[in-house]
C-alpha positions in Angstrom: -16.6 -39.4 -14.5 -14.6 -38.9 -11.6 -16.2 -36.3 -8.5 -13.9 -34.9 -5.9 -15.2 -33.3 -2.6 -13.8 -31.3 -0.1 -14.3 -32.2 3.2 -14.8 -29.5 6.1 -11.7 -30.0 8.4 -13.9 -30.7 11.5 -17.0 -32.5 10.9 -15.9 -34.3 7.4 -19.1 -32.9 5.8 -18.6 -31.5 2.2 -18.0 -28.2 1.4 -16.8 -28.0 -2.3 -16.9 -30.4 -5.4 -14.9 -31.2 -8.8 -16.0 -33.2 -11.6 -14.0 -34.3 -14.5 -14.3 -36.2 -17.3 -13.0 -39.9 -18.1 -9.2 -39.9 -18.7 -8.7 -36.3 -17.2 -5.4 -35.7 -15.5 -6.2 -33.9 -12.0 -4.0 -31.6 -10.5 -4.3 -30.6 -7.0 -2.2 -27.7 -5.3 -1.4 -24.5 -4.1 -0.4 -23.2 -7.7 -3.6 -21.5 -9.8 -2.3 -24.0 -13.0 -3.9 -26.7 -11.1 -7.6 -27.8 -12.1 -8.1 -28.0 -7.9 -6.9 -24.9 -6.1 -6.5 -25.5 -2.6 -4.7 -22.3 -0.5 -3.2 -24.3 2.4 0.3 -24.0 4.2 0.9 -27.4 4.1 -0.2 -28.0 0.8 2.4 -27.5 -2.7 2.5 -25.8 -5.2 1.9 -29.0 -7.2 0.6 -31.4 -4.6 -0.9 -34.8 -6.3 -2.2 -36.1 -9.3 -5.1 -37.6 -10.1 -5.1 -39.7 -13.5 -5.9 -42.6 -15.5 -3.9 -45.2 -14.6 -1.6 -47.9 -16.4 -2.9 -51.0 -15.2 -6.1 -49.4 -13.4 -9.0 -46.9 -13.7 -7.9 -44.1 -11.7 -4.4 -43.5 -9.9 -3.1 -41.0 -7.1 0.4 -40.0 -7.3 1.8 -38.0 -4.4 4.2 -34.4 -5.7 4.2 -33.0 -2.3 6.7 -31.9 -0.4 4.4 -33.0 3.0 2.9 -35.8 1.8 -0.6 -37.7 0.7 -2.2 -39.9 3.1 -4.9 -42.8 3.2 -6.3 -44.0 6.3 -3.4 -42.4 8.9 -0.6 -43.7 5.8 1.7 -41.7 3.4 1.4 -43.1 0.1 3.6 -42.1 -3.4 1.2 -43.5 -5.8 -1.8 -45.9 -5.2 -5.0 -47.1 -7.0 -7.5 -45.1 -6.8 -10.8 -47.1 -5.3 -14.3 -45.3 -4.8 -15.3 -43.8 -2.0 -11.6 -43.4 -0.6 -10.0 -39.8 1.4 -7.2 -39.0 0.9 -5.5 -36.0 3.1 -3.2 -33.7 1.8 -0.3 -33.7 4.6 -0.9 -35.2 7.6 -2.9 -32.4 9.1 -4.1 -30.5 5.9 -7.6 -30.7 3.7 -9.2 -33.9 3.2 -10.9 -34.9 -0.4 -13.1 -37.8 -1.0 -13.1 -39.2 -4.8 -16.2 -41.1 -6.3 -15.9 -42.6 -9.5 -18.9 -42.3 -11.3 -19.3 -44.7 -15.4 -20.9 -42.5 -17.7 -24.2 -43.8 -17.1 -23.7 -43.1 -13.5 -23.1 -46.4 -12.3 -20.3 -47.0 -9.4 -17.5 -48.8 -11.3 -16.1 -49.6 -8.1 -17.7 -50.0 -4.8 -16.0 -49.8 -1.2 -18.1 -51.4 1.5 -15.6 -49.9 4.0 -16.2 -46.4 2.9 -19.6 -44.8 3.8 -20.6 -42.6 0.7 -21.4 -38.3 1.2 -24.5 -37.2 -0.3 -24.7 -36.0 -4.0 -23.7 -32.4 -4.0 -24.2 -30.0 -6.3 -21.5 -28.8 -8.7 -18.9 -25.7 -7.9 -17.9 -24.7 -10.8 -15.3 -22.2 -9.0 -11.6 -24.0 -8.7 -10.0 -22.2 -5.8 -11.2 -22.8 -2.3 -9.4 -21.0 0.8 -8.6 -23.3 3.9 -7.6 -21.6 7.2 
């Protein structure tokens, strides 16, 4: 299972969650096809992608026009590693993605990364950011 959490734009609290099911594909945009509806200026229509990956778990590939970041860097498609942010362009909403086995065991585990407290579920898909 793979959880992704909004992050407020000020105190990187969480505001909003996602969860999806093993070998989901994830799409996050602007566009109301997207299983993560995010209505930002500086985020696409079809901004990344979230998905199982050819040679690991999970894998981020960037669509946008303004970018995906990790830690400050633009990325165009990366591994996908527990506990990471990524920020959609390099001033817009910031989502953190735990990866969760099915028996709720990390599958990874990122010392670097300090992990948010379980939230419960929003089972809305579009979430406004000013």
């Amino acid at each position: 299972m793979i959880t992704l959490t909004l992050l407020h734009p000020l105190q990187a609290v969480p505001v909003q969650s996602w969860t999806f099911e093993p070998n989901s594909v994830i799409r996050i945009g602007r566009s109301t096809d997207n299983e993560v509806v995010l209505y930002s200026a500086v985020v696409s229509r079809h901004h990344v992608e979230i998905r199982p990956g050819a040679t690991t778990d999970w894998e981020i590939v960037n669509l946008g026009a303004n970018g995906t970041y990790i830690d400050g860097k633009r990325i165009t498609r990366t591994e996908v590693v527990n506990g990471m942010v990524i920020r959609l362009a390099s001033s817009g909403p910031q989502i953190q993605i735990r990866i969760e086995q099915q028996d709720g065991d990390d599958t990874k585990s990122s010392s670097s990364k300090r992990p948010l407290p379980p939230l419960g579920e929003d089972r809305s898909k579009d979430t406004l950011i000013t």
